[in-house]
C-alpha positions in Angstrom: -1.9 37.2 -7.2 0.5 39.4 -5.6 -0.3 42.9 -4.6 2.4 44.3 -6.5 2.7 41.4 -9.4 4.9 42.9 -12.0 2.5 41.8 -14.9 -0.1 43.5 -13.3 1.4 46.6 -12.7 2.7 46.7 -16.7 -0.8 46.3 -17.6 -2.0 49.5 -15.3 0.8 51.3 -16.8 -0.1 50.3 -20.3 -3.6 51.6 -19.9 -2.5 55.0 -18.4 -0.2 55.2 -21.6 -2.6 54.1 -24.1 -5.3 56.6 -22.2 -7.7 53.9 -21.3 -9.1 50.4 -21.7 -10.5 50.6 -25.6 -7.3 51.8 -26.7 -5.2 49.1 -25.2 -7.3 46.3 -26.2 -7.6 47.7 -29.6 -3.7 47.4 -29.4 -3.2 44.1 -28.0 -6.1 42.5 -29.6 -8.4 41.6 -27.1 -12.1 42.2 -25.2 -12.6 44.8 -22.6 -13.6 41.4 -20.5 -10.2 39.5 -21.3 -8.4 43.1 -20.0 -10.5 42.8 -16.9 -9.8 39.8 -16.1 -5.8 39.7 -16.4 -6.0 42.7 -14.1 -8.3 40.6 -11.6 -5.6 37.9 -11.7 -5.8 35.8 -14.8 -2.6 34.9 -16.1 -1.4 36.8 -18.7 -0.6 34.6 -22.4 2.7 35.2 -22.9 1.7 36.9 -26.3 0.3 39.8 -25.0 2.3 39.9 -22.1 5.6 40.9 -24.4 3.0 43.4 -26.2 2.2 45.3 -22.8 6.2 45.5 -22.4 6.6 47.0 -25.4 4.1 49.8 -25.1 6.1 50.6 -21.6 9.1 50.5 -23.5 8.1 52.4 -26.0 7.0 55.0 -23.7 10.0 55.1 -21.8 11.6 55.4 -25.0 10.3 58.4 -25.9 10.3 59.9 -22.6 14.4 59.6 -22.8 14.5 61.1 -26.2 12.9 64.2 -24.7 15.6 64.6 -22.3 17.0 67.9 -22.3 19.8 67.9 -19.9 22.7 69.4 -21.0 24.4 66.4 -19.3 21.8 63.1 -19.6 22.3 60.0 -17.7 24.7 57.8 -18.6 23.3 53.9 -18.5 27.1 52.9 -18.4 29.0 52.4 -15.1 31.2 54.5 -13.9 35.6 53.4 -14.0 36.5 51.6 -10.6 38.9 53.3 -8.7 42.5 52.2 -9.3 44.4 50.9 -5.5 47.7 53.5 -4.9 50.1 50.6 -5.7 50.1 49.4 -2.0 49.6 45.6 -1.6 
């Protein structure tokens, strides 16, 4: 395992969303022991995997919907400039 293993660090950020380990394994469907061990290392079934991205997404979700800039980001790329006609 990685230090910084992108499944892992979904999982840490599911339980600080969920507000702890009982929550999220009430969500996903597992032990307290399973939980533990994918954040020791275990792989992660692919099953609850896609469940931990959807409680981040969800949560980044809602945090964009709560945006209150006058002016919000735009997810689209801005128009490249245009050359002056020179070749």
């Amino acid at each position: 395992m990685k230090l910084n293993d992108p499944a892992r660090e979904a999982v840490k950020r599911a339980l600080a969303i969920c507000g702890g380990a009982r929550l999220l394994c009430a969500r996903l469907g597992v032990s307290a022991t399973r939980l533990q061990a994918w954040l020791d290392g275990e792989e992660i079934p692919r099953a609850q995997l896609l469940k931990i991205i959807e409680v981040v997404l969800a949560d980044y979700d809602a945090w964009r919907a709560q945006d209150r800039r006058s002016e919000p980001r735009a997810r689209t790329r801005p128009p490249t400039r245009q050359t002056a006609g020179v070749l």
